[in-house]
TORKOL-4160 file (C-alpha; in steps of 0.2 Angstrom, whole numbers, padded with zeros to 4 digits, m for minus):
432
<pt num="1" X="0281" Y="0613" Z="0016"/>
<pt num="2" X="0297" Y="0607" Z="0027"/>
<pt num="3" X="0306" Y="0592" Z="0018"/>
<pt num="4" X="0299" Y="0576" Z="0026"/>
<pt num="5" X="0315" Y="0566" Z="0034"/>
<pt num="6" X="0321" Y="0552" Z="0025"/>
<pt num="7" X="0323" Y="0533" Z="0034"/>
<pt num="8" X="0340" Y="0538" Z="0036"/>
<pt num="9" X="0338" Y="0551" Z="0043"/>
<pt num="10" X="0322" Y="0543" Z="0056"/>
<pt num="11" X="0335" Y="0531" Z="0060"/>
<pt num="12" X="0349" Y="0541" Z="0063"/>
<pt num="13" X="0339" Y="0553" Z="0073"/>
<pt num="14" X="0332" Y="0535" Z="0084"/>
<pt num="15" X="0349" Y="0533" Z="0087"/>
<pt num="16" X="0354" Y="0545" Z="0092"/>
<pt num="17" X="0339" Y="0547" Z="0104"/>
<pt num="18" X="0342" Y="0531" Z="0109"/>
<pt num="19" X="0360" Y="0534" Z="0116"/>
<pt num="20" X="0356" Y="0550" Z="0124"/>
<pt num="21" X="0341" Y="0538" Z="0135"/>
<pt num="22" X="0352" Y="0527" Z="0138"/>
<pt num="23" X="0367" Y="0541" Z="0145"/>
<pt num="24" X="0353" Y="0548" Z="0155"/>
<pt num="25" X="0347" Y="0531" Z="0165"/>
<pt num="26" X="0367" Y="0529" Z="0167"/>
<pt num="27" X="0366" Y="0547" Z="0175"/>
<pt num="28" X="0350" Y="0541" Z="0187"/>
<pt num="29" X="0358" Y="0525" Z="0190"/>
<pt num="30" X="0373" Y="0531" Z="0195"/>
<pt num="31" X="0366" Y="0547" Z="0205"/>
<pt num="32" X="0354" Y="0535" Z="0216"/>
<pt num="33" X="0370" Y="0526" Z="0217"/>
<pt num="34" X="0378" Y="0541" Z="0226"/>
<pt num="35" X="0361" Y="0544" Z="0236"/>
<pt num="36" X="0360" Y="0526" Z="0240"/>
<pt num="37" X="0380" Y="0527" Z="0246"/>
<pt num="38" X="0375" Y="0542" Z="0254"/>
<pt num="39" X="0361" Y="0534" Z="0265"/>
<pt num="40" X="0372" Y="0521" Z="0270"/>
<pt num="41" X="0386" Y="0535" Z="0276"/>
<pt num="42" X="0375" Y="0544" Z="0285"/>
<pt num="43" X="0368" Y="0530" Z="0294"/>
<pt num="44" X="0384" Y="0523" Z="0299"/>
<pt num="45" X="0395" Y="0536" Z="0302"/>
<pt num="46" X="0399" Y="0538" Z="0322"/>
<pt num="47" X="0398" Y="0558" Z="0317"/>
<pt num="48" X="0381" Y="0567" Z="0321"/>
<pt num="49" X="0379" Y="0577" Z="0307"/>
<pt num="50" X="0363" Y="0590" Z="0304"/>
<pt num="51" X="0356" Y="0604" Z="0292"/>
<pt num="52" X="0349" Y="0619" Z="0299"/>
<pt num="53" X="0341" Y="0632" Z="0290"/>
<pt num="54" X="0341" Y="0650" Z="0295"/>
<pt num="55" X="0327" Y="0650" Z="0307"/>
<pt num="56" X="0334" Y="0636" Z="0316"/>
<pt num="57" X="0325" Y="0622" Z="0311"/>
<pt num="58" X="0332" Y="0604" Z="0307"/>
<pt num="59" X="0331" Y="0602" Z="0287"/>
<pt num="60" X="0341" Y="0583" Z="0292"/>
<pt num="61" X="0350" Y="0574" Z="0304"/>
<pt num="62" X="0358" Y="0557" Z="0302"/>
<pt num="63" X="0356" Y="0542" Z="0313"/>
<pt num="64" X="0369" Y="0547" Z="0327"/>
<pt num="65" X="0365" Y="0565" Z="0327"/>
<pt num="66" X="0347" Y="0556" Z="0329"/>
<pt num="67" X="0353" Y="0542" Z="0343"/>
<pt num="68" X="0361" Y="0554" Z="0354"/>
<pt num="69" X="0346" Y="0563" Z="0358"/>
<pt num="70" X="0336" Y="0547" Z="0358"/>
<pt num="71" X="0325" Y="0552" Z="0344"/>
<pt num="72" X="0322" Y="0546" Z="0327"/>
<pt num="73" X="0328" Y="0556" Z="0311"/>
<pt num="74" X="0310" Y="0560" Z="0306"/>
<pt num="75" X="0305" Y="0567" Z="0324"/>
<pt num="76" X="0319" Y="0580" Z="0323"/>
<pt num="77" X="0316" Y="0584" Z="0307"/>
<pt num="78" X="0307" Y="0602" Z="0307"/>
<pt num="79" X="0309" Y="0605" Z="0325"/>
<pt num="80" X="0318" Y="0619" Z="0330"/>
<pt num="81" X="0332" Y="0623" Z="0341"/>
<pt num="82" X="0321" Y="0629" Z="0354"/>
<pt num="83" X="0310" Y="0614" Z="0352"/>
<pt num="84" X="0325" Y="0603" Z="0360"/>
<pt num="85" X="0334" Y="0611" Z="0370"/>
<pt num="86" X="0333" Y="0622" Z="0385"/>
<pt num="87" X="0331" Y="0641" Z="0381"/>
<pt num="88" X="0351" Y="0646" Z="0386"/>
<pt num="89" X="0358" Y="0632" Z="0377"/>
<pt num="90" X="0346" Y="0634" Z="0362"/>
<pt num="91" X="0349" Y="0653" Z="0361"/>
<pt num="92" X="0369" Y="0649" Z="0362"/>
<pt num="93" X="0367" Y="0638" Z="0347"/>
<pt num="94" X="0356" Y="0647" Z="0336"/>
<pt num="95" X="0368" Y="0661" Z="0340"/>
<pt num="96" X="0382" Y="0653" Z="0334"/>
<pt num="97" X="0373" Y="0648" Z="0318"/>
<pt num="98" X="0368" Y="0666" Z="0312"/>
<pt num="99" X="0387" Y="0671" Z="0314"/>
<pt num="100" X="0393" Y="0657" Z="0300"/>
<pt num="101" X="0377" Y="0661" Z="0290"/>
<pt num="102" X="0380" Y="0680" Z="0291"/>
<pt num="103" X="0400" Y="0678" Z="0290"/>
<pt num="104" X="0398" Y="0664" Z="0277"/>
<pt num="105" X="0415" Y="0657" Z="0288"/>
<pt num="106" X="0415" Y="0641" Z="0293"/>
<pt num="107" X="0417" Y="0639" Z="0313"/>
<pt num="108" X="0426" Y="0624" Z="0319"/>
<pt num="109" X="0431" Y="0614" Z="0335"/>
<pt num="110" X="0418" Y="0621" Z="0345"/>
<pt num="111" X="0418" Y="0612" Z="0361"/>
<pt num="112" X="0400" Y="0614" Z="0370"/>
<pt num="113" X="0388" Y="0605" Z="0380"/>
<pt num="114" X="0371" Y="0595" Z="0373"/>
<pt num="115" X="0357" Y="0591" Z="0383"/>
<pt num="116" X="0351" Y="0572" Z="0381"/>
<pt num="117" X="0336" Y="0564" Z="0388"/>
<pt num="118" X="0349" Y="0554" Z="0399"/>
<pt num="119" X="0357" Y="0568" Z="0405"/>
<pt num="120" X="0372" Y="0581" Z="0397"/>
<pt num="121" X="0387" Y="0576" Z="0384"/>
<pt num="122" X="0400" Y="0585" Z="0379"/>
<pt num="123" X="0402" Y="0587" Z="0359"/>
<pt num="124" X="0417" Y="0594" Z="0348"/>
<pt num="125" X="0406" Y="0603" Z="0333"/>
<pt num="126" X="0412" Y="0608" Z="0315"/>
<pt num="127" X="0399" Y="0622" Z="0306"/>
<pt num="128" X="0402" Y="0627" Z="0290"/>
<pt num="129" X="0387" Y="0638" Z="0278"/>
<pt num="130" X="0375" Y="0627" Z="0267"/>
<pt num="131" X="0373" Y="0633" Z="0251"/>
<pt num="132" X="0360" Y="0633" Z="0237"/>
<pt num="133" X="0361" Y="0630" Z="0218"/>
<pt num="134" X="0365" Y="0650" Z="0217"/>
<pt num="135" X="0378" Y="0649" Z="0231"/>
<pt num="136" X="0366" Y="0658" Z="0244"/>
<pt num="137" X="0368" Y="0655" Z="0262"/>
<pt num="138" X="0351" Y="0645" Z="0268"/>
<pt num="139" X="0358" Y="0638" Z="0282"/>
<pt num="140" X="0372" Y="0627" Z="0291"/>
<pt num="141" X="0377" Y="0611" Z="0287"/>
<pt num="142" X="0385" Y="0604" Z="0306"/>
<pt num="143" X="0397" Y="0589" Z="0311"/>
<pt num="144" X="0398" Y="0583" Z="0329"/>
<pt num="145" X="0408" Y="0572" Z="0335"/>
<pt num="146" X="0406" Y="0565" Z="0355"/>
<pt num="147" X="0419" Y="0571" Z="0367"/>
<pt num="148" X="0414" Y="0567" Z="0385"/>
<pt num="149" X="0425" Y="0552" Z="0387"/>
<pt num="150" X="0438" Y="0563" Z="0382"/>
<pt num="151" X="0432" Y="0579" Z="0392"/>
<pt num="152" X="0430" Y="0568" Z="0408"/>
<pt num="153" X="0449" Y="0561" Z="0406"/>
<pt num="154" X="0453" Y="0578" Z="0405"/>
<pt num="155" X="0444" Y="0584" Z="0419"/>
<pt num="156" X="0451" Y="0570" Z="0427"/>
<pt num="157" X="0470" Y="0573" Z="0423"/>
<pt num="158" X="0468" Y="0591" Z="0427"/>
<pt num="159" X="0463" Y="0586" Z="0446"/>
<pt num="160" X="0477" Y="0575" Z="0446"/>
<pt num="161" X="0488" Y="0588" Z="0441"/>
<pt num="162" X="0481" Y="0600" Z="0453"/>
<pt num="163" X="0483" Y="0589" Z="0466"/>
<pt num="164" X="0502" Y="0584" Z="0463"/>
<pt num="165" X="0503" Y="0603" Z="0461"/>
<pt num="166" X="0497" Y="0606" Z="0477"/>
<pt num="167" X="0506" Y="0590" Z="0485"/>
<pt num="168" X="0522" Y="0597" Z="0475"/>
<pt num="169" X="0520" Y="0615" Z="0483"/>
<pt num="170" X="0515" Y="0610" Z="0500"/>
<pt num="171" X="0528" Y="0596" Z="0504"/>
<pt num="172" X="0541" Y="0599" Z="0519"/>
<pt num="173" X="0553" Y="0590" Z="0509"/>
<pt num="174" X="0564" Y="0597" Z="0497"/>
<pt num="175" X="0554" Y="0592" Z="0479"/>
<pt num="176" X="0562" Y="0594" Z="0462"/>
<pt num="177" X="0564" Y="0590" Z="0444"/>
<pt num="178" X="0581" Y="0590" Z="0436"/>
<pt num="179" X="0586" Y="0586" Z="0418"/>
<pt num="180" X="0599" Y="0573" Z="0416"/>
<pt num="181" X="0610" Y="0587" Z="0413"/>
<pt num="182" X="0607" Y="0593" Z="0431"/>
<pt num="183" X="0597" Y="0608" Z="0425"/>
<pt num="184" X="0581" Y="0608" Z="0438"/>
<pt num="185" X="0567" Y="0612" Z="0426"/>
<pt num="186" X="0554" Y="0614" Z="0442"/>
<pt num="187" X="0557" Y="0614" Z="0464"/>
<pt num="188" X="0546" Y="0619" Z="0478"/>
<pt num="189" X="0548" Y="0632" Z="0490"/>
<pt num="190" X="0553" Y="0619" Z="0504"/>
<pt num="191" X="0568" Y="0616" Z="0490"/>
<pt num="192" X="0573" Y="0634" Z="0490"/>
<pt num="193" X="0572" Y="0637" Z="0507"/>
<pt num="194" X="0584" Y="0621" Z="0511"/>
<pt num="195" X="0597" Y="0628" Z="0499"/>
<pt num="196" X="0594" Y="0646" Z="0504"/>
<pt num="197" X="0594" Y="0650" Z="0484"/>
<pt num="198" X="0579" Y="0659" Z="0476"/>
<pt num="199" X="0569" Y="0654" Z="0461"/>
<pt num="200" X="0577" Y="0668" Z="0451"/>
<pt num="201" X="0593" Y="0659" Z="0453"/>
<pt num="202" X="0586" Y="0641" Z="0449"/>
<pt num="203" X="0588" Y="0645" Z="0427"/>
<pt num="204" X="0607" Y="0647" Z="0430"/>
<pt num="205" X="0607" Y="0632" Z="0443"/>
<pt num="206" X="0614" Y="0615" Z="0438"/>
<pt num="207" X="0612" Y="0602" Z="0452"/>
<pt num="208" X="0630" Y="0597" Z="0452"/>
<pt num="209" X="0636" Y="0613" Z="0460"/>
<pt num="210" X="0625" Y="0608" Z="0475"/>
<pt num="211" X="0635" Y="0591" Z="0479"/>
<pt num="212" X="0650" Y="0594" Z="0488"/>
<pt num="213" X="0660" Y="0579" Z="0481"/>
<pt num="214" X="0656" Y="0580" Z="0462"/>
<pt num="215" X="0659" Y="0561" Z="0458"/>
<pt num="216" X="0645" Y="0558" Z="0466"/>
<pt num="217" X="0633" Y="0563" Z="0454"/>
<pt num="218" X="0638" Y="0551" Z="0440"/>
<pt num="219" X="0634" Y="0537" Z="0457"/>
<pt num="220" X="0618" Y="0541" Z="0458"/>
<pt num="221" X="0615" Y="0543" Z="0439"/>
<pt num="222" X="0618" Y="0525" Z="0436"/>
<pt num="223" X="0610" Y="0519" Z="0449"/>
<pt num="224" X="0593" Y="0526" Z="0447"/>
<pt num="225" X="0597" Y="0523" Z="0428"/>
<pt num="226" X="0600" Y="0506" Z="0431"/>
<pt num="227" X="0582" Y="0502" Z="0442"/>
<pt num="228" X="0573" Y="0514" Z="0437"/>
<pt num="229" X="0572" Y="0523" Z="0457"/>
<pt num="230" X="0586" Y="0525" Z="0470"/>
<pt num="231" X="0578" Y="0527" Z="0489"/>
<pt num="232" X="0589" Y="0535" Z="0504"/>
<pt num="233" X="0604" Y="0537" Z="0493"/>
<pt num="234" X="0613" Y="0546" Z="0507"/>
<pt num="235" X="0627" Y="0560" Z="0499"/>
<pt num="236" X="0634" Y="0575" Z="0505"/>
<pt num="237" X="0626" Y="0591" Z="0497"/>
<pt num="238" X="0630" Y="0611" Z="0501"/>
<pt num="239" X="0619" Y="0624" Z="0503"/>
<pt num="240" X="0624" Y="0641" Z="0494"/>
<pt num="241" X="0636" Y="0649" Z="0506"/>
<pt num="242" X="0645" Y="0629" Z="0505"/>
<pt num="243" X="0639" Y="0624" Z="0522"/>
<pt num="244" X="0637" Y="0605" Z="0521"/>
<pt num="245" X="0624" Y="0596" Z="0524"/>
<pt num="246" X="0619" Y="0574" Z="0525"/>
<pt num="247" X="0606" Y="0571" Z="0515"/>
<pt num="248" X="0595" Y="0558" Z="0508"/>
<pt num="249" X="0589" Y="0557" Z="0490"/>
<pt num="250" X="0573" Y="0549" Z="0485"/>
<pt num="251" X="0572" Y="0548" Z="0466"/>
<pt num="252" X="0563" Y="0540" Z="0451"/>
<pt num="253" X="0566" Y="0542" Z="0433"/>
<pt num="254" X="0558" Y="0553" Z="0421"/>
<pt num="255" X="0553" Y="0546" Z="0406"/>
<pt num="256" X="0548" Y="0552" Z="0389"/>
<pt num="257" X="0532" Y="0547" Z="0378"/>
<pt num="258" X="0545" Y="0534" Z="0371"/>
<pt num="259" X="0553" Y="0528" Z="0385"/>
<pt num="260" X="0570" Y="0539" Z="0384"/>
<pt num="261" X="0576" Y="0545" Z="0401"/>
<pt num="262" X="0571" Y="0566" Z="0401"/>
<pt num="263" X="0579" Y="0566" Z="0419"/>
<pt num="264" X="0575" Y="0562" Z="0437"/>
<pt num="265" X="0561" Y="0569" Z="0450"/>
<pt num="266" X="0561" Y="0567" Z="0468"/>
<pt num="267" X="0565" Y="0573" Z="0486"/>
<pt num="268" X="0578" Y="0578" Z="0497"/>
<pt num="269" X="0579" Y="0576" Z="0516"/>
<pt num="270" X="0591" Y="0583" Z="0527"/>
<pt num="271" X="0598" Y="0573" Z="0539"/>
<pt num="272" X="0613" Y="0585" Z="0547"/>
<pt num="273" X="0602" Y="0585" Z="0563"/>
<pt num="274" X="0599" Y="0567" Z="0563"/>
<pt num="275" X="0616" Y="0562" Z="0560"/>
<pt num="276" X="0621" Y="0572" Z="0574"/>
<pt num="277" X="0609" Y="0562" Z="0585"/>
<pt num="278" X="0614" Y="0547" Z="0582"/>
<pt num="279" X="0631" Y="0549" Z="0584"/>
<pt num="280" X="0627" Y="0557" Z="0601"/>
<pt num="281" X="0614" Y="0541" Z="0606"/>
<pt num="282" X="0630" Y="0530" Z="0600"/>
<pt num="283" X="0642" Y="0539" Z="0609"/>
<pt num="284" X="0632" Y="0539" Z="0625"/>
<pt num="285" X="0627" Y="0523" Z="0623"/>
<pt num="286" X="0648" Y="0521" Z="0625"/>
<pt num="287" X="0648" Y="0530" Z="0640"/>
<pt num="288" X="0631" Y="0520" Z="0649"/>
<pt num="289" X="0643" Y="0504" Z="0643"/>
<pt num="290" X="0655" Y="0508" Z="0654"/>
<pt num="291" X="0645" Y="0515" Z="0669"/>
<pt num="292" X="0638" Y="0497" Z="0667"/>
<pt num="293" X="0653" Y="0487" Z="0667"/>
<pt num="294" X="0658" Y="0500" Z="0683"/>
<pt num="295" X="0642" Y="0497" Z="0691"/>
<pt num="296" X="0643" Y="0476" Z="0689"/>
<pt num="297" X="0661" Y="0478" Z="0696"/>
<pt num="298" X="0652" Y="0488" Z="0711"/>
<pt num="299" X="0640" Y="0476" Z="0714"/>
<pt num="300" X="0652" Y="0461" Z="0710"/>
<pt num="301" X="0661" Y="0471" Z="0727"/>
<pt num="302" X="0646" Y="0474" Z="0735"/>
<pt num="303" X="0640" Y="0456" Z="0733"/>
<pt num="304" X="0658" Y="0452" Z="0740"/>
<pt num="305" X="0656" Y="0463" Z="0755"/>
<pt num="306" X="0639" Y="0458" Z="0758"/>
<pt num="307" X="0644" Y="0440" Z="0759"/>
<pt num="308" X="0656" Y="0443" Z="0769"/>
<pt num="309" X="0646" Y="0450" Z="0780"/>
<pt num="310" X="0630" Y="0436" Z="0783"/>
<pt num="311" X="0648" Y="0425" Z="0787"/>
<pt num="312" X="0654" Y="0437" Z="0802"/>
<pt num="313" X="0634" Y="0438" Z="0808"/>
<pt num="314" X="0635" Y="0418" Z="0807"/>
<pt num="315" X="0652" Y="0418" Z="0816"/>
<pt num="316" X="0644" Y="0429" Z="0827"/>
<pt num="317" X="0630" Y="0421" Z="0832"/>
<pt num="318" X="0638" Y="0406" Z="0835"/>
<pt num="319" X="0651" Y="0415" Z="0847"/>
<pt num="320" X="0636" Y="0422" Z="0854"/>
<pt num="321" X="0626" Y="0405" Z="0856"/>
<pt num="322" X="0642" Y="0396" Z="0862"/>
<pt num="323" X="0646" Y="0409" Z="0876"/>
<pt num="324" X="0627" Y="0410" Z="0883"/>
<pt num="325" X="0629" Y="0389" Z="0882"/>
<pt num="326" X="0647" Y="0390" Z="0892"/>
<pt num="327" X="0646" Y="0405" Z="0903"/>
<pt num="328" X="0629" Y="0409" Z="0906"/>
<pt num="329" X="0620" Y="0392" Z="0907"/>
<pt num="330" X="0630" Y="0381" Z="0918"/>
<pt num="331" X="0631" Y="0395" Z="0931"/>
<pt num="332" X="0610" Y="0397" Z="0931"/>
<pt num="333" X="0609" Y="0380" Z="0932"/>
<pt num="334" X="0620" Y="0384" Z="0950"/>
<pt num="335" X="0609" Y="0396" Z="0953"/>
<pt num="336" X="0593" Y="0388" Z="0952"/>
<pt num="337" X="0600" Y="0375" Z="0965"/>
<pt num="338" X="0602" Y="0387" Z="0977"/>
<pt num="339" X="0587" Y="0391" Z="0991"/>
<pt num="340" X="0576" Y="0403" Z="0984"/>
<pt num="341" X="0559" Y="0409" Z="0985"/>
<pt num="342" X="0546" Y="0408" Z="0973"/>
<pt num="343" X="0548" Y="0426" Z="0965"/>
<pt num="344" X="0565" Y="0423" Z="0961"/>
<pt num="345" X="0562" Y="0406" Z="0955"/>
<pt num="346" X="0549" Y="0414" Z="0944"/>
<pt num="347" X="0564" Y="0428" Z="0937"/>
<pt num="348" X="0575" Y="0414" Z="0936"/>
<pt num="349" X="0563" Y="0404" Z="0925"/>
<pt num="350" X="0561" Y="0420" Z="0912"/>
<pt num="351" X="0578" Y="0422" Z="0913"/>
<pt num="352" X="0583" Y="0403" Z="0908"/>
<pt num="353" X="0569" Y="0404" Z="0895"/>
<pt num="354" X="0574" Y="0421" Z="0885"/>
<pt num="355" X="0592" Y="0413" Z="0887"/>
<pt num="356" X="0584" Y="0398" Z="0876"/>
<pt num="357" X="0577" Y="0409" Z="0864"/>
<pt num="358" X="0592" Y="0417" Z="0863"/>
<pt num="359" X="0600" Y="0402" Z="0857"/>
<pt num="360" X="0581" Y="0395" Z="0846"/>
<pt num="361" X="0579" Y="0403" Z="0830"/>
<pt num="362" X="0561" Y="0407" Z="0837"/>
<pt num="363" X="0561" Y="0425" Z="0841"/>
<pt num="364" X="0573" Y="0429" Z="0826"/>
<pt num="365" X="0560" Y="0420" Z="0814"/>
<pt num="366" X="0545" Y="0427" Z="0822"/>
<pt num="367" X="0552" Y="0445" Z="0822"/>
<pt num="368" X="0560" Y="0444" Z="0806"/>
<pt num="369" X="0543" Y="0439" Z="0795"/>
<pt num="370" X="0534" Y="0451" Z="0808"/>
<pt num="371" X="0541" Y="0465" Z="0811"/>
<pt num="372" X="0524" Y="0474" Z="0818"/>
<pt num="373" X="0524" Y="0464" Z="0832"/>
<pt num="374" X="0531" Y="0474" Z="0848"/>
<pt num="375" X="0544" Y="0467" Z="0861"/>
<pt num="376" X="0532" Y="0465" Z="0872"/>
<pt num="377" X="0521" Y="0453" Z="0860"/>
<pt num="378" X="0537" Y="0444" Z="0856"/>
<pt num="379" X="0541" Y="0442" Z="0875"/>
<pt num="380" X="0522" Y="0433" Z="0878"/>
<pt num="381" X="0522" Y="0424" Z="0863"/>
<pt num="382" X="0540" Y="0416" Z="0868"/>
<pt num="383" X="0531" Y="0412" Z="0885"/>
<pt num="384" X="0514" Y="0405" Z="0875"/>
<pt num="385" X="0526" Y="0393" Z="0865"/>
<pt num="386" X="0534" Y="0387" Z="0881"/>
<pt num="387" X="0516" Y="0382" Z="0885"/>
<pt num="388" X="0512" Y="0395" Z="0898"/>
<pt num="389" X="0495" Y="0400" Z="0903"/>
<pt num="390" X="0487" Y="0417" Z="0902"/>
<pt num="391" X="0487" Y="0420" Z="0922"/>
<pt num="392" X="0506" Y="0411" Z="0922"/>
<pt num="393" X="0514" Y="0424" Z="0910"/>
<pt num="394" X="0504" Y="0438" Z="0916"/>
<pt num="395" X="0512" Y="0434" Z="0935"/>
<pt num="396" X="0529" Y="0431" Z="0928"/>
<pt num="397" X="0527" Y="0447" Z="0918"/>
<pt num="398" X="0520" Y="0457" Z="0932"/>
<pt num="399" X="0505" Y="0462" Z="0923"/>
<pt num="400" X="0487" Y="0457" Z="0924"/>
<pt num="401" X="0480" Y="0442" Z="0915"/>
<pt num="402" X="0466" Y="0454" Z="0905"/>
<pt num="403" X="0484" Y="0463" Z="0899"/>
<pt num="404" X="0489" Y="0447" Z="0893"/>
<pt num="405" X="0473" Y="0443" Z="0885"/>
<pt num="406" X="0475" Y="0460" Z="0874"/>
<pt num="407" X="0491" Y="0456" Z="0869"/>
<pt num="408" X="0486" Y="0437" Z="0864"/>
<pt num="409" X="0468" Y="0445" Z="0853"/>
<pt num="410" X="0482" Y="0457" Z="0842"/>
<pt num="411" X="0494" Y="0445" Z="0840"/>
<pt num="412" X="0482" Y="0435" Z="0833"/>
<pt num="413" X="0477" Y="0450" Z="0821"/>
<pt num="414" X="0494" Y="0455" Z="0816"/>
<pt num="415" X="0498" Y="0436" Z="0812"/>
<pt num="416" X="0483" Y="0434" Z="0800"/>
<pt num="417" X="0475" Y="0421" Z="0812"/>
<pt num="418" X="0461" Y="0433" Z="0818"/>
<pt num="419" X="0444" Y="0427" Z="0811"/>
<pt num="420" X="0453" Y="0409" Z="0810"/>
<pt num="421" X="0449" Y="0395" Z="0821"/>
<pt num="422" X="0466" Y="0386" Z="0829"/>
<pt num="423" X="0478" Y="0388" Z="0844"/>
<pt num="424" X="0489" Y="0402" Z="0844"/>
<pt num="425" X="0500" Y="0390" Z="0854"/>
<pt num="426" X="0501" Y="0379" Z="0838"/>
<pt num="427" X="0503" Y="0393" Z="0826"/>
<pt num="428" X="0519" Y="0399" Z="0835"/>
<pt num="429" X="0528" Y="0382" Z="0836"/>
<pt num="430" X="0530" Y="0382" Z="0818"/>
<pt num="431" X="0542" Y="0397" Z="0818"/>
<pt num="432" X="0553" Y="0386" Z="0828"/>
């Protein structure tokens, strides 16, 4: 018969059950405390994480694994793979699974696509195995983490750098990047061609053996150091056989992540051509100067001459008019005194009457603002100013009064008076 324990021993025994009670409510206290703390990190974290077992079915997701495919932890939970996701993209994923279950070897930064109810993201994943209380592969525990803000700014930067590529490459200008040193780290082909230097040559290149005065360089060092861009910054620079050329430089700083100047990038345009135009337009410019200044001297003398003429025409004239007043006149005034028959008094009527014209501004101002009038139409105008009927002038002239009517219907056409009404009589007497 076993020995019946003493109180002692009961209550040593109590005790001693007591603590051990009391060690293993602190262990379940402090492991719901880890689950608890657990829950919390797994709801929070911005991470998607998810267990997968072998098959390829979600054992667990947290909330943002859940969120990004607009479901809730529970509806994901059992599905498989195939049951979210489009046949490729499923297959691609379960594949990817069975290498880190078979391998036992984590698989990390995996960059792959996720289809979403709202349309495809872009997600950076971690897999590594998921293990058992043996240490047994059972499937993969994953951690994802969203990268389509990151994908599209990269996307977006690559464009942008395919496009300065292609802008680089395809400019007619002369495009390069140069070290503050003067070692050109990158140029185009239009650089190359302008040099007539190929790009084998450009490592063993320094930019100052292109200038052809070297103190130059250190110039347009601190003055695109000291703004930042220098624009047209006109210098000499030499080609590789040393033939010179005027060119401009267009330039802006190149600048580190922290601000430190790398070096400079920009263009260069030559201007040899241009140059040469200009001083051509200028020095022609010169000579059209003093063709001009000739030219105003000629017509200065021309204007001279000219002058000097309408005086001799008006010292003329007034010869003219005082001789026919002197010499002419008095003598026809003898004339008509003399016997005569009416033929000759008729002649010696025209005759006094073209004399008077002679001397009248009339015919001149009536031939000098028409000058499609014929003498014939200036000689019957004269006599219908003197107030002389059509059957008058057409016996002075010798011709028949219908003749004389002809003449009076185009002068009235060819003075603009055609279709007016008004006396051709009284539209003369005003070029007296």
């Amino acid at each position: 018969m076993a020995n019946t324990p003493t109180y002692k021993e009961l209550e040593q025994r109590i005790k001693e059950l007591e603590k051990k009670v009391a060690k293993r409510k602190q262990v379940e206290e402090a492991f719901q405390r880890i689950t608890d703390e657990q829950a919390v990190l797994l709801s929070t974290v911005p991470a998607m994480i998810f267990w997968i077992d072998k098959e390829g079915a979600f054992i667990r997701v947290n909330d943002a694994f859940a969120a990004a495919l607009h479901k809730s932890p529970d509806d994901i939970k059992g599905k498989s793979l195939f049951e979210l996701y489009p046949e490729d993209m499923a297959r691609g994923y379960y594949n990817d699974n069975v290498k880190v279950i078979e391998s036992g070897t984590p698989k990390k930064h995996i960059e792959e696509p996720v289809e979403t109810t709202t349309g495809t993201i872009w997600v950076r994943t971690d897999k590594i195995p998921y293990r058992d209380e043996k240490g047994e592969v059972v499937g993969i525990i994953g951690f994802s983490e969203d990268i389509t803000e990151r994908k599209k700014a990269e996307e977006a930067l690559q464009e942008s750098e395919e496009k300065y590529r292609t802008l680089f490459e395809d400019s007619r200008d002369a495009a390069y990047i140069a070290t503050r040193e003067g070692k050109l780290v990158e140029v185009n082909q239009s650089f190359l061609d302008l040099f007539c230097i190929t790009r084998e040559e450009i490592p063993d290149l320094n930019v100052r053996q292109l200038y052809v005065n070297p103190d130059e360089r250190p110039r347009f060092q601190k003055k695109i150091e000291k703004k930042g861009s220098v624009k047209d910054f006109e210098v000499k620079l030499c080609k590789k056989d040393r033939t010179e050329m005027d060119c401009l430089l267009t330039s802006t700083v190149w600048l580190a992540y922290d601000g430190s100047i790398l070096g400079y990038q920009g263009i260069v345009r030559d201007i040899t051509e241009h140059k040469r135009d200009v001083q051509a337009l200028r020095e022609r410019e010169k000579e059209l100067k003093i063709k001009t200044m000739s030219l105003e001297e000629v017509n200065i003398a021309l204007r001279v001459l000219l002058k000097k003429r309408d005086e001799d025409k008006i010292e003329l004239e007034e010869k003219v008019l005082s001789n026919v007043k002197e010499l002419v006149v008095p003598f026809l005034a003898k004339v008509k005194k003399t016997p005569l028959d009416p033929k000759q008094v008729a002649y010696i009527d025209i005759l006094e009457s073209n004399l008077n014209d002679i001397i009248s501004p009339f015919i001149r101002n009536l031939s000098a603002k028409y000058v499609n009038l014929t003498p014939t139409q200036i000689q019957v105008a004269n006599l219908i100013k003197e107030g002389k009927t059509t059957k008058e002038i057409g016996a002075m002239m010798t011709v028949s009064p219908r003749t004389i009517e002809t003449h009076r219907k185009n002068m009235r056409k060819k003075l603009g008076i055609e279709k007016k009404k008004g006396n051709l009589r009284s539209h003369l007497l005003t070029f007296q």
